[in-house]
Backbone as a printed PyTorch tensor [residue, N CA C, xyz], in Angstrom:
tensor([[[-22.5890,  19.0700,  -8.0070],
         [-23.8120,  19.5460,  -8.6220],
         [-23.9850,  18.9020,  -9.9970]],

        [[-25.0380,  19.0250, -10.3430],
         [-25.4270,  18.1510, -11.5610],
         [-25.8470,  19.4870, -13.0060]],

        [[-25.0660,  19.5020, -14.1870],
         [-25.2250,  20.3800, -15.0290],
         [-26.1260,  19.6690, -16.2720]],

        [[-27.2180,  20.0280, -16.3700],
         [-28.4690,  19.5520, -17.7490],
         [-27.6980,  19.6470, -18.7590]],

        [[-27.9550,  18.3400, -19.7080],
         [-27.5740,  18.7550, -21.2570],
         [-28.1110,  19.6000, -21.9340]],

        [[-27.8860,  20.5040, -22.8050],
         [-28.6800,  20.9180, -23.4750],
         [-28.7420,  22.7600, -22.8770]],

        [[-28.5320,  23.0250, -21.5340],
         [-28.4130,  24.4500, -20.8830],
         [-26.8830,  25.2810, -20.8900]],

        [[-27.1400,  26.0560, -20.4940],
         [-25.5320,  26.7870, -20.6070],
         [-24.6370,  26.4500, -19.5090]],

        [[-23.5400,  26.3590, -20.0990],
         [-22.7310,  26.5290, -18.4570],
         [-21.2400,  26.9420, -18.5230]],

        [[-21.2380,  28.5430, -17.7740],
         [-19.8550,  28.8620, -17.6420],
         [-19.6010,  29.2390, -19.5100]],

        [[-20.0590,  29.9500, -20.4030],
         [-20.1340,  30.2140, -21.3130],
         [-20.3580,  28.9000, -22.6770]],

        [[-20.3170,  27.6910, -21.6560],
         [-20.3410,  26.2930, -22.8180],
         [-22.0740,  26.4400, -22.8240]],

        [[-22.3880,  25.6930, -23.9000],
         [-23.5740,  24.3510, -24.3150],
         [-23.1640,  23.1660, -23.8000]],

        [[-23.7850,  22.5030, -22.9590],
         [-23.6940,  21.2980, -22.5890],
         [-24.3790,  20.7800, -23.5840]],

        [[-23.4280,  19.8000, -24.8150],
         [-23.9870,  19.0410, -26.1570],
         [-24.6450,  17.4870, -25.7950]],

        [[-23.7590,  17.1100, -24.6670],
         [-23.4090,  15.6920, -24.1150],
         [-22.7120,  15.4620, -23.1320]],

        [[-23.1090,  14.5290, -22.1080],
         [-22.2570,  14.2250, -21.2920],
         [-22.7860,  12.9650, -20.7630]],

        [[-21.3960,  11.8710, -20.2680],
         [-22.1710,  10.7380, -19.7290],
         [-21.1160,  10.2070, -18.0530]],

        [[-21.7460,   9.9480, -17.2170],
         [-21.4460,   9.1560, -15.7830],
         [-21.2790,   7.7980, -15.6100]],

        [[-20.8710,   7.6330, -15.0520],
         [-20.8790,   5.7180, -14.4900],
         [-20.4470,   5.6500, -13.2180]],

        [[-20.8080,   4.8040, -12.6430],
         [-20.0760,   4.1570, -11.4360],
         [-19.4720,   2.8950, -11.6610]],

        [[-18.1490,   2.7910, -11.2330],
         [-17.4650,   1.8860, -11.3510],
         [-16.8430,   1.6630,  -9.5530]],

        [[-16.8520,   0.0100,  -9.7770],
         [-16.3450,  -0.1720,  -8.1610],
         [-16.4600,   1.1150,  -7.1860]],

        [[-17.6290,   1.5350,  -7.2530],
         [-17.8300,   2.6020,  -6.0300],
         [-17.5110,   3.9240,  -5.7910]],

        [[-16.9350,   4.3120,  -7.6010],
         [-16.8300,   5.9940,  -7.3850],
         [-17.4050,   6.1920,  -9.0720]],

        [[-17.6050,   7.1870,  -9.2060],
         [-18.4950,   7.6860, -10.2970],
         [-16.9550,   8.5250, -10.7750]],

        [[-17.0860,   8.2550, -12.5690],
         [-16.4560,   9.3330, -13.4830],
         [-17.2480,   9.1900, -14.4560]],

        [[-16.9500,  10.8130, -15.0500],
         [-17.6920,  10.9720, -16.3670],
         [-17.1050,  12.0920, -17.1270]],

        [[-17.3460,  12.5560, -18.5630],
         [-16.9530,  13.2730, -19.1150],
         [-18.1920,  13.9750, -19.8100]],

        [[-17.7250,  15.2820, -20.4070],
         [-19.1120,  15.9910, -21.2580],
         [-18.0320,  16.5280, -22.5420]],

        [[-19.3060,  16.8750, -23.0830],
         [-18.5340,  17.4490, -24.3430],
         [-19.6420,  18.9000, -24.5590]],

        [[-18.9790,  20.0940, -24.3510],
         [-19.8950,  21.2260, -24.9490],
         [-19.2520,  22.6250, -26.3840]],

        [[-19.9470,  23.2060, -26.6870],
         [-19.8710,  24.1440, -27.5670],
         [-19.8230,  25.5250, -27.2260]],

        [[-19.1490,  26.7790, -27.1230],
         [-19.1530,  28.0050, -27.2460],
         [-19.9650,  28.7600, -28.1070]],

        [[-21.0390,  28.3800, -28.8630],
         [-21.6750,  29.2560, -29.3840],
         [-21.1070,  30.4340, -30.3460]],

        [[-20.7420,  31.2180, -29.7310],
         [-20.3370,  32.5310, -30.0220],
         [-18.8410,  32.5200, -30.5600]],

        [[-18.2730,  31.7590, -30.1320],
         [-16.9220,  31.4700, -31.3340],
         [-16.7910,  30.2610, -31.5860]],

        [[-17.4260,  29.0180, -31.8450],
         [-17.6290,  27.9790, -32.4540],
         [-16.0550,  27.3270, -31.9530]],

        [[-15.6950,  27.6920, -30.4930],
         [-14.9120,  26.4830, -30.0690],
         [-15.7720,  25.2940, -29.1690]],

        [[-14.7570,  24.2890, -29.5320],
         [-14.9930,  22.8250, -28.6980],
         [-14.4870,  22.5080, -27.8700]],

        [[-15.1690,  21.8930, -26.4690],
         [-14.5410,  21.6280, -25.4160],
         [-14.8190,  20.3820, -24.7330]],

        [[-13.8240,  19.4070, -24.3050],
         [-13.9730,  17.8640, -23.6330],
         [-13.5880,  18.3340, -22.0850]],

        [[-14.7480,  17.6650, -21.2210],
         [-14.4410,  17.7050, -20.4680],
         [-14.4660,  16.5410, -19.4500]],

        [[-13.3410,  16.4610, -18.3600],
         [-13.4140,  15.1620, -17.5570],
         [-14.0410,  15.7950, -16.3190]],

        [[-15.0110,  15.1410, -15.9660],
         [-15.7480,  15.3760, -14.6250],
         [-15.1820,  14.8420, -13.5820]],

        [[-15.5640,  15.3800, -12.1800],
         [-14.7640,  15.1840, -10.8310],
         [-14.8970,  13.3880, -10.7530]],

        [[-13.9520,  13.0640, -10.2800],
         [-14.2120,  11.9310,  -9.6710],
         [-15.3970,  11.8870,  -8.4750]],

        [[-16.2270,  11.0020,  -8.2890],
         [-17.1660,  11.4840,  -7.4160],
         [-17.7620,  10.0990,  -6.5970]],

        [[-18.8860,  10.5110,  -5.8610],
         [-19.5110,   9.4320,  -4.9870],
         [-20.8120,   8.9460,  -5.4460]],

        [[-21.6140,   9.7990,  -6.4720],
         [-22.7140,   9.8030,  -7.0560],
         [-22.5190,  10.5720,  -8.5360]],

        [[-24.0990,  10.4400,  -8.8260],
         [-23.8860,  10.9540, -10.2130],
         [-24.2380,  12.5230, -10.5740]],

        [[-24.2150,  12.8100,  -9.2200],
         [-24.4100,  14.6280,  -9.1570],
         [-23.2530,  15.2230,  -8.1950]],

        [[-22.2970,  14.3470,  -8.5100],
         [-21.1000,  15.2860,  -7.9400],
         [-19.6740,  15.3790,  -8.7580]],

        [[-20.3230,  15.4910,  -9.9280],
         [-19.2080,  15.3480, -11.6730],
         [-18.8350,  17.0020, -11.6900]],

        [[-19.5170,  17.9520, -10.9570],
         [-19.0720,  19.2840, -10.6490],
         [-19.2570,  19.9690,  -9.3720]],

        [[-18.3310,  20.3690,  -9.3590],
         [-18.1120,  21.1460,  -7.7650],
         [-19.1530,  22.1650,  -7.4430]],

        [[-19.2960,  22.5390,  -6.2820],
         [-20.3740,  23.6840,  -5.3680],
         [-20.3840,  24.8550,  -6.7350]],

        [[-19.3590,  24.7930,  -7.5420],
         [-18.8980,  26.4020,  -7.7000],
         [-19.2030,  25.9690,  -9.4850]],

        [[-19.4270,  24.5450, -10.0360],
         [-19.7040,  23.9010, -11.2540],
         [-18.6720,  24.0210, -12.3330]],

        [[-17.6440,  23.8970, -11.4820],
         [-16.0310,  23.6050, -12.1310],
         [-15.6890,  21.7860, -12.4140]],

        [[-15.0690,  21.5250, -13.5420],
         [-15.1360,  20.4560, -13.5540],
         [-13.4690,  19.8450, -13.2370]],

        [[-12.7300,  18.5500, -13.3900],
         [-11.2620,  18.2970, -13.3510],
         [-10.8160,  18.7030, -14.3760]],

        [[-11.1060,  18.4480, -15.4770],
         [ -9.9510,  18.9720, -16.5940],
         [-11.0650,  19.3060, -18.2530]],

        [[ -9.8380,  20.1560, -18.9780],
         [-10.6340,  20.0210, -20.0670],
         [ -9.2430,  20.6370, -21.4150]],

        [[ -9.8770,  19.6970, -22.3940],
         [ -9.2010,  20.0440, -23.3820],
         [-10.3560,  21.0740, -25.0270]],

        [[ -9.7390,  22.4390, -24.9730],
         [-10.6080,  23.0930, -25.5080],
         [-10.1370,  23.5260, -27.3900]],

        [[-11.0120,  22.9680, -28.4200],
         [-10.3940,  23.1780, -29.5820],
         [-10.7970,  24.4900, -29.9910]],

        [[ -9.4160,  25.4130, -30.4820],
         [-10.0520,  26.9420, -30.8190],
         [ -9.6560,  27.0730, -32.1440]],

        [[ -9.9320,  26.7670, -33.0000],
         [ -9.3870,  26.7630, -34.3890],
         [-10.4370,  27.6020, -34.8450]],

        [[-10.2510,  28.4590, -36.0290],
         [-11.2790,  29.1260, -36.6770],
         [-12.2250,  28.7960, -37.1560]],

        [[-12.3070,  27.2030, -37.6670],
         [-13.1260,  26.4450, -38.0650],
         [-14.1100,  25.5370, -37.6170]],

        [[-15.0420,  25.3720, -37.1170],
         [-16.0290,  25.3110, -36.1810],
         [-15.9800,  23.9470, -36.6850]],

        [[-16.3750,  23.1940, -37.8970],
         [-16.4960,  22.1780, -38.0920],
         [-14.9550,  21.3330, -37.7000]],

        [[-13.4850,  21.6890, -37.9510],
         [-12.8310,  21.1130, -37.5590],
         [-12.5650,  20.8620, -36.3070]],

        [[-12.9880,  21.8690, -35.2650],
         [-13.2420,  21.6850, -33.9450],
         [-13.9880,  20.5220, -33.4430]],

        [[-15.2260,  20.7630, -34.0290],
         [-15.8440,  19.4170, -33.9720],
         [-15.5400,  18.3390, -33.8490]],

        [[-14.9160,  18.2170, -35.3340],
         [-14.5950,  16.5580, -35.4950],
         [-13.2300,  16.2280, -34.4820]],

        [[-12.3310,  17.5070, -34.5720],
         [-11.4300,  16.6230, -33.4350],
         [-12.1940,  16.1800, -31.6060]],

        [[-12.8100,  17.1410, -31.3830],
         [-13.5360,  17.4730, -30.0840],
         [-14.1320,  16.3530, -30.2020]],

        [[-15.0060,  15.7350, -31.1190],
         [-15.6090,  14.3170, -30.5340],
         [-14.4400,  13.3150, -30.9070]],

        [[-13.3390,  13.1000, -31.6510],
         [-12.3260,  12.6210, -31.1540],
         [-11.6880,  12.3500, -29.6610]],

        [[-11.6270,  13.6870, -29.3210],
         [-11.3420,  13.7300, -28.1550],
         [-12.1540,  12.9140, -26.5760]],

        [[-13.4220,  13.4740, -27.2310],
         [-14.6900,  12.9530, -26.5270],
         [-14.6100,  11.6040, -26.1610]],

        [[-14.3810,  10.6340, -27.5720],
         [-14.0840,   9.4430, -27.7410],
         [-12.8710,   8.7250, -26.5690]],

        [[-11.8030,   9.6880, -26.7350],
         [-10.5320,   9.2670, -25.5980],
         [-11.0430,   9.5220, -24.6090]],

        [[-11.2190,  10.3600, -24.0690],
         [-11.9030,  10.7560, -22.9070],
         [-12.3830,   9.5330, -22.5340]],

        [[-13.6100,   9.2240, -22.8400],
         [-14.6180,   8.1580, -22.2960],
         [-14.1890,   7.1670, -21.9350]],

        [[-13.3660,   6.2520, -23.1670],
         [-11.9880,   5.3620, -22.9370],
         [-11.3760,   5.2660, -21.5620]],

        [[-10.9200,   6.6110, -21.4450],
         [ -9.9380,   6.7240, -19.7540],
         [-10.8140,   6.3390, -18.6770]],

        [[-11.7050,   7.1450, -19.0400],
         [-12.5530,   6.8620, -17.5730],
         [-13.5460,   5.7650, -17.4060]],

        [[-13.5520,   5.1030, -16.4880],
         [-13.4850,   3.9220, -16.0710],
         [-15.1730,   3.5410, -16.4460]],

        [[-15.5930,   2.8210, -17.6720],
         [-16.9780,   1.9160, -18.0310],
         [-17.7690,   3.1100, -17.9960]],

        [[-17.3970,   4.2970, -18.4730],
         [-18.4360,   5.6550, -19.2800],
         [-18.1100,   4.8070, -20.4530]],

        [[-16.8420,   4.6710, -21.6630],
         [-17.4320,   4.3410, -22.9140],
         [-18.2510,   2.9300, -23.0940]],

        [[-18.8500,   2.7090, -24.1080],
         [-18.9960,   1.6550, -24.1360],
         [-19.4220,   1.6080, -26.0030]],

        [[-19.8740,   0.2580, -26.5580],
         [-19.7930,   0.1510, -27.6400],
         [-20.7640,   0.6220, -28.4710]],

        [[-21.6620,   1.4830, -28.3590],
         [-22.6970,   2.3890, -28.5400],
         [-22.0520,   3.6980, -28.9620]],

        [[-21.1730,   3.9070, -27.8510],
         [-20.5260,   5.3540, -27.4090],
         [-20.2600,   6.2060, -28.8630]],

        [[-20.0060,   5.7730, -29.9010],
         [-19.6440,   6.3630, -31.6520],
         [-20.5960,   7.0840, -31.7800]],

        [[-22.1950,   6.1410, -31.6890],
         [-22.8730,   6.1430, -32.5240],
         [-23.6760,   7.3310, -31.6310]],

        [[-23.8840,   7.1340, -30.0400],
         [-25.0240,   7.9590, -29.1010],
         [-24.3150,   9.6400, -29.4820]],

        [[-22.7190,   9.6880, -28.8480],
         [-22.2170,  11.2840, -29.2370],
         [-22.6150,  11.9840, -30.4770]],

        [[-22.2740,  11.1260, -32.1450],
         [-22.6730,  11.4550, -33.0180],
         [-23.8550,  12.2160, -33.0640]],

        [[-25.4260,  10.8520, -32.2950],
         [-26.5000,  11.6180, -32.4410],
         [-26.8870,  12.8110, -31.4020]],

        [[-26.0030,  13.2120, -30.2550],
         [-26.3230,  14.0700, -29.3410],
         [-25.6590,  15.6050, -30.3340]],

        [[-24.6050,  15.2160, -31.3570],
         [-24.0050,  16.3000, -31.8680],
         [-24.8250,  16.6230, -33.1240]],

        [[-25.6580,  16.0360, -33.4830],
         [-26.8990,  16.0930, -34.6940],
         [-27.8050,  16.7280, -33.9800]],

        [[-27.7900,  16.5280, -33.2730],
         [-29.5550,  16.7860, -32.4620],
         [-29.2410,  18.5140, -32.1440]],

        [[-27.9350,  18.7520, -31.6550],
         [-27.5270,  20.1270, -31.1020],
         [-27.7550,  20.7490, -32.6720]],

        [[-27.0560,  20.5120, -33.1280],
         [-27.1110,  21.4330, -34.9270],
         [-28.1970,  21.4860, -35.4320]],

        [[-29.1670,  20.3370, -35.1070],
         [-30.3570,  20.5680, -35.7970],
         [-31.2800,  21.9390, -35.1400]],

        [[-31.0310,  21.5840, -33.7290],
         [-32.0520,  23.1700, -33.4750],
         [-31.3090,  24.5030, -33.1310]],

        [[-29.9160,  24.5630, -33.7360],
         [-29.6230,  25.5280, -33.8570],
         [-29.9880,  27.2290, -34.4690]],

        [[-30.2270,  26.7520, -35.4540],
         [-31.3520,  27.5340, -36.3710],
         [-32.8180,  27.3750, -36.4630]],

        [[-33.6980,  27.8510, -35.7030],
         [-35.1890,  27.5610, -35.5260],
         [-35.4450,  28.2220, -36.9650]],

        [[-36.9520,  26.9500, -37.0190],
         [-37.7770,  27.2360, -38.2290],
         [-38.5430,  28.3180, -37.5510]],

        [[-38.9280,  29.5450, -38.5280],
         [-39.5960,  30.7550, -38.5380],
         [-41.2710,  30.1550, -38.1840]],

        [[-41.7220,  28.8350, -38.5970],
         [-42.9260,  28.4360, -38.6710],
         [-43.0870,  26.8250, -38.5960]],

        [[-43.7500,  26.3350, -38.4870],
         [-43.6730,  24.6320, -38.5290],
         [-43.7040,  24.2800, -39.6260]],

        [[-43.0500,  23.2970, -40.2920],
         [-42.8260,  22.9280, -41.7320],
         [-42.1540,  21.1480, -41.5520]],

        [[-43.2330,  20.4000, -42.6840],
         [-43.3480,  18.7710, -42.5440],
         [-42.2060,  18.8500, -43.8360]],

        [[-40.9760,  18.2620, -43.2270],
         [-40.1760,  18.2150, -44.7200],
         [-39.4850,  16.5220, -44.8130]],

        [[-38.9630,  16.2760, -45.5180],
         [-38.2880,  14.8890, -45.5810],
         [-36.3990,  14.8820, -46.0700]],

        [[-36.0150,  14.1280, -45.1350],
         [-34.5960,  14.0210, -45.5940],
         [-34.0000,  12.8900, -46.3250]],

        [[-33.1210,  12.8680, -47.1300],
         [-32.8370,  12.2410, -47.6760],
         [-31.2990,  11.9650, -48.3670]],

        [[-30.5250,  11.0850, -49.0470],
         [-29.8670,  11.2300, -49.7410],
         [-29.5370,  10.6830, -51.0020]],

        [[-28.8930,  11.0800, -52.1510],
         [-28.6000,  10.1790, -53.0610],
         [-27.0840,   9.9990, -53.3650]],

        [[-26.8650,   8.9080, -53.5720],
         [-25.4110,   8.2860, -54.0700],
         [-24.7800,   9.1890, -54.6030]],

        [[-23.5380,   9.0450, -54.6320],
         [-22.5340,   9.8060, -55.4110],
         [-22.6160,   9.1910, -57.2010]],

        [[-22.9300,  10.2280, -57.8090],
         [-22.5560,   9.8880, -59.1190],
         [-23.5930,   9.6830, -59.6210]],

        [[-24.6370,   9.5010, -59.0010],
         [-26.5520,   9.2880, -59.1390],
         [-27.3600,   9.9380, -59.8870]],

        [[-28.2420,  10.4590, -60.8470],
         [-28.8470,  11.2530, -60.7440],
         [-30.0060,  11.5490, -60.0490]],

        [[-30.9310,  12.7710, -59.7260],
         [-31.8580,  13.0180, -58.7890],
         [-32.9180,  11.5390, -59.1590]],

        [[-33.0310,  11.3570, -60.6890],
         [-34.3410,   9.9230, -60.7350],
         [-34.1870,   8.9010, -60.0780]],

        [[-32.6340,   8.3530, -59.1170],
         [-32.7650,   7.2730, -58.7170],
         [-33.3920,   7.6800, -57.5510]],

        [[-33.6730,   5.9650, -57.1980],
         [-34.5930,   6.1810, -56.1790],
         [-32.9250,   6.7940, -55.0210]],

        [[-33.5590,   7.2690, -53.3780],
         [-32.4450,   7.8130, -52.9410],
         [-32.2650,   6.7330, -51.9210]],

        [[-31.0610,   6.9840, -51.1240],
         [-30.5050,   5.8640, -50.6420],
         [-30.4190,   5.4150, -49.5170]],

        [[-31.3630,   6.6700, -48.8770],
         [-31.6870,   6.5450, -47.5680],
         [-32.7530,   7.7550, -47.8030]],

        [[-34.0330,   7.9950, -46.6660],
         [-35.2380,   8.6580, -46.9090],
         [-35.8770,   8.8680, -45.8680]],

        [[-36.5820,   9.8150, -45.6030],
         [-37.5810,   9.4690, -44.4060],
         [-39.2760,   9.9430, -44.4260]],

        [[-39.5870,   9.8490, -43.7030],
         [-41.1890,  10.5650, -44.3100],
         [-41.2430,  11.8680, -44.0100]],

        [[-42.4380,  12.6890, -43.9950],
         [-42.4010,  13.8310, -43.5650],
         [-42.5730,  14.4670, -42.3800]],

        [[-41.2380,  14.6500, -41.7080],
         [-40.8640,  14.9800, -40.3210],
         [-41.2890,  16.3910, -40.1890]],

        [[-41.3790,  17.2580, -38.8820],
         [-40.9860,  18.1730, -38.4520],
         [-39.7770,  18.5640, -38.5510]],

        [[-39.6090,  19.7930, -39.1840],
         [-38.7510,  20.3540, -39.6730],
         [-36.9330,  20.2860, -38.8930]],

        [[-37.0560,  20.7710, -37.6230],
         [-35.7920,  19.7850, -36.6440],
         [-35.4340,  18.6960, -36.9170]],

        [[-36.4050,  17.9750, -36.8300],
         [-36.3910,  16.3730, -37.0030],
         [-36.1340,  15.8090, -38.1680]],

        [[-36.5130,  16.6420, -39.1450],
         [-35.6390,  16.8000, -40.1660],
         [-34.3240,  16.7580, -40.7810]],

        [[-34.0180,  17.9420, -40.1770],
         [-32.5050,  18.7140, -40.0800],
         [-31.9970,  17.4790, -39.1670]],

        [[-32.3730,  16.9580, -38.3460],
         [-31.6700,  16.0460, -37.2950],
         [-31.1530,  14.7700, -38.4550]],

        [[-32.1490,  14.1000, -39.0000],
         [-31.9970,  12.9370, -39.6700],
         [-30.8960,  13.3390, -40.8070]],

        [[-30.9740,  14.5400, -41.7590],
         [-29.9030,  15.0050, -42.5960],
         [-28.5750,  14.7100, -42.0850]],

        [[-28.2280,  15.3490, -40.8210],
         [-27.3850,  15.9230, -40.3850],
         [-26.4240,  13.9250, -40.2860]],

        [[-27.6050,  13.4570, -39.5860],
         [-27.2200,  11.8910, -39.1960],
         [-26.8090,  11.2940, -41.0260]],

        [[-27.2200,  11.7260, -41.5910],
         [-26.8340,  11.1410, -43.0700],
         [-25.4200,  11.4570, -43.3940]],

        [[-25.5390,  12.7190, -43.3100],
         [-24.4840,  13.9010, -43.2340],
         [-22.6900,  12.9500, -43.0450]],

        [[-23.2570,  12.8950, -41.4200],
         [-22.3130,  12.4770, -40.5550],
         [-21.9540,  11.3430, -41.2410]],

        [[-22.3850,  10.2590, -41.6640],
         [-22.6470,   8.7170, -42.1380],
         [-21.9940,   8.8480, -43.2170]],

        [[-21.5180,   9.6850, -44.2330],
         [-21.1870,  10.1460, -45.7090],
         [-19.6000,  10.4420, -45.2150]],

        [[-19.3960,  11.3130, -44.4780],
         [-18.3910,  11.5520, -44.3390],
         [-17.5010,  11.7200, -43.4550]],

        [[-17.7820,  10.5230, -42.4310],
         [-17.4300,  10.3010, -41.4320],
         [-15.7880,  10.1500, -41.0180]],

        [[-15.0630,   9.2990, -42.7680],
         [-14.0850,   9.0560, -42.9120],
         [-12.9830,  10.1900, -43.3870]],

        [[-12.1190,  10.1170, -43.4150],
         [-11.2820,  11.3430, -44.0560],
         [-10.5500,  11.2570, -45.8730]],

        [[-11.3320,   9.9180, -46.1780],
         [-11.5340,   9.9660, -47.9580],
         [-11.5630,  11.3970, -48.3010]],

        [[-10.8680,  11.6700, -49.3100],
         [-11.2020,  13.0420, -50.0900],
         [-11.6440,  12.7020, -51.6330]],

        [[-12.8410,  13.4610, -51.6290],
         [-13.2280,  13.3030, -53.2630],
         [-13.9620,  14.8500, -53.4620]],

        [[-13.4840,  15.2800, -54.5770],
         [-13.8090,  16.5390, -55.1990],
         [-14.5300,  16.6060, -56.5500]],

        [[-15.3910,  16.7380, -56.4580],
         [-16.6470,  16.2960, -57.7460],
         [-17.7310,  17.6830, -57.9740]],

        [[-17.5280,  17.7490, -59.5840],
         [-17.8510,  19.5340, -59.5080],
         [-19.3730,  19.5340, -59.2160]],

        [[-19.5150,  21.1070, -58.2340],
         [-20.3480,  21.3980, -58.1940],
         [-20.6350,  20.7960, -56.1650]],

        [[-19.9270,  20.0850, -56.0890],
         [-19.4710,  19.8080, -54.7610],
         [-19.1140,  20.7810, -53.6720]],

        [[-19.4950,  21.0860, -52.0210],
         [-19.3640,  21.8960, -51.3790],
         [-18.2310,  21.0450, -50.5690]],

        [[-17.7890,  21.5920, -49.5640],
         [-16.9120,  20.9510, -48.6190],
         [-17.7040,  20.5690, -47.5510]],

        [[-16.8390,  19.6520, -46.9830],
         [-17.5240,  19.1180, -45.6600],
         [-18.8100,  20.1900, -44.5450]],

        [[-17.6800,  21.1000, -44.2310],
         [-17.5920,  21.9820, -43.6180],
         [-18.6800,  23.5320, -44.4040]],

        [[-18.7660,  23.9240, -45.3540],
         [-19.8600,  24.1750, -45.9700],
         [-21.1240,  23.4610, -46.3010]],

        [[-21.2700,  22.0000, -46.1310],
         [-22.6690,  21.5690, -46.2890],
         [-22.8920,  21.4010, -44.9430]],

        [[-22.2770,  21.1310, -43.6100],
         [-23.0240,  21.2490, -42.1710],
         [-23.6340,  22.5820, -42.4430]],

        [[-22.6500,  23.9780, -42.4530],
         [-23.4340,  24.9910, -42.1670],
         [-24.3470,  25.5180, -43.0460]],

        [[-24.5190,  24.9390, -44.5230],
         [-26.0570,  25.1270, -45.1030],
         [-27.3340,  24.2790, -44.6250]],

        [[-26.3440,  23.3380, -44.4450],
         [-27.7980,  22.5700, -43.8560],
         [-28.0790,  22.7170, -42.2550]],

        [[-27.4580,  23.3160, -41.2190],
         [-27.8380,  23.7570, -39.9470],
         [-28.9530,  25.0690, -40.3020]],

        [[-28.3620,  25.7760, -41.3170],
         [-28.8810,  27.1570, -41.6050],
         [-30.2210,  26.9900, -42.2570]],

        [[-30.5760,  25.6840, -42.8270],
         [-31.3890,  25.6330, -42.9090],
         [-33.1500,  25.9560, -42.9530]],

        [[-34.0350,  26.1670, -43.5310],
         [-35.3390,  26.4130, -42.8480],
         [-36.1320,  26.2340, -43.5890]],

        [[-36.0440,  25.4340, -44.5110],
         [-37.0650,  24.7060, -45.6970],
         [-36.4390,  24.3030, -47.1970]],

        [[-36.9710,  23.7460, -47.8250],
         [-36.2450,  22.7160, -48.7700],
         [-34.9200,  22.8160, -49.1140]],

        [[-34.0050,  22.0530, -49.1830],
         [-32.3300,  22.4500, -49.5670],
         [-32.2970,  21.2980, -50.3250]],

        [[-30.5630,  21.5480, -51.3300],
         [-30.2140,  20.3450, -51.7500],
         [-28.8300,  20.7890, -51.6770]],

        [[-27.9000,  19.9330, -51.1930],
         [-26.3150,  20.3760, -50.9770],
         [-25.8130,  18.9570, -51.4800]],

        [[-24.7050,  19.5700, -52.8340],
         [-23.6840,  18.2040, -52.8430],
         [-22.3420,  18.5180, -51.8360]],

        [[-22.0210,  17.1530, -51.2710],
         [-21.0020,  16.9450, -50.7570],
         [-19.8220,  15.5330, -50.8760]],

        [[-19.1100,  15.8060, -51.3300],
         [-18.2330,  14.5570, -51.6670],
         [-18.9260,  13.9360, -53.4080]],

        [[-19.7150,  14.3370, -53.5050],
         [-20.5650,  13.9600, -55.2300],
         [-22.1480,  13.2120, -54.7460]],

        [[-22.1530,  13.4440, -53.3620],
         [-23.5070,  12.8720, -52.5500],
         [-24.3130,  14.2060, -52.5970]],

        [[-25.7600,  13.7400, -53.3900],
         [-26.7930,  14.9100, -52.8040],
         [-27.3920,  14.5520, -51.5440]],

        [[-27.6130,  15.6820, -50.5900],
         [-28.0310,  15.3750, -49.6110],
         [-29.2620,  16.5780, -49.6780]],

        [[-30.7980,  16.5010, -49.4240],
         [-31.7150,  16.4360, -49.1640],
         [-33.1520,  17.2010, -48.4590]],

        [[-33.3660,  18.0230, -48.1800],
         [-34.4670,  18.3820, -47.5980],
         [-35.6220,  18.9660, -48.4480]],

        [[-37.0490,  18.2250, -48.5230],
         [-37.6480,  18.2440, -49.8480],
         [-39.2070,  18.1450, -48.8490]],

        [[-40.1770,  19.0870, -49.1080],
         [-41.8590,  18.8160, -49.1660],
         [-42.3710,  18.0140, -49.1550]]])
């Protein structure tokens, strides 16, 4: 059976997931979210004959490795780690895109996590570490829909601190505190992170 990104399944969010056929049998892996206790889960899909048979009659998959740490954001980042190996194993699912597509399928989930109360045109943005607000900023966008918004942040977000550099600069939030102000989002913000302002402005 074939499970939609983006719907529930078996208490997950399906965040992402991708198929291939290789020499004549299909593998694939997904990656989803628990919601309700902010664990992460990789999963390897059935070996199969097509690309709707990655789950069984009953929508059980072959294996899965599930991160339960208290910390939702560290879940994350190992879980698309994981995601990453995953894809690797199974046979021409990753490919050299593969960083960049999960990243934006895991932006896109956070961004409409928190619905705007109303429609709202906002712009994202960021500025350099060490900057003040007058420079121009260093990446920008026009005035999106408010998701679309939160989506592009989130992609900045990710882009800032992708690496495991540590820098502590006052007035600075943690990694892990500027995702969840800026998911929580719902009209103008400004969050430092790492000594980077990051953005959502009228």
């Amino acid at each position: 059976m074939r499970i939609k990104t983006g719907e529930q399944h078996q208490g997950w969010t399906v965040v992402d997931q991708a198929r291939r056929e290789w020499r004549g049998s299909f593998e694939g892996v997904w990656l989803g979210v628990d919601e309700s206790t902010g664990h992460w889960m990789v999963g390897r899909q059935h070996d199969g004959q097509s690309m709707d048979d990655g789950f069984d009659t009953t929508g059980n998959w072959s294996r899965s490795r599930i991160f339960r740490e208290d910390n939702e954001y560290l879940n994350m980042r190992r879980a698309l780690a994981a995601y990453d190996e995953e894809a690797r194993n199974a046979s021409d699912v990753w490919n050299g895109m593969w960083d960049q597509r999960a990243h934006e399928a895991v932006a896109r989930h956070l961004a409409h996590r928190v619905p705007f109360p109303a429609p709202l045109q906002l712009s994202a943005g960021w500025i350099g570490r060490g900057l003040s607000d007058s420079h121009s900023p260093m990446g920008a966008t026009i005035p999106l829909d408010g998701p679309v918004a939160k989506y592009e942040l989130i992609r900045y977000l990710q882009g800032q601190t992708r690496f495991d550099e540590t820098v502590t600069e006052a007035g600075s939030v943690s990694e892990q505190e500027a995702y969840q102000l800026i998911i929580n989002a719902t009209g103008p913000i400004l969050v430092v992170c790492r000594g980077v302002k990051f953005y959502l402005s009228k």
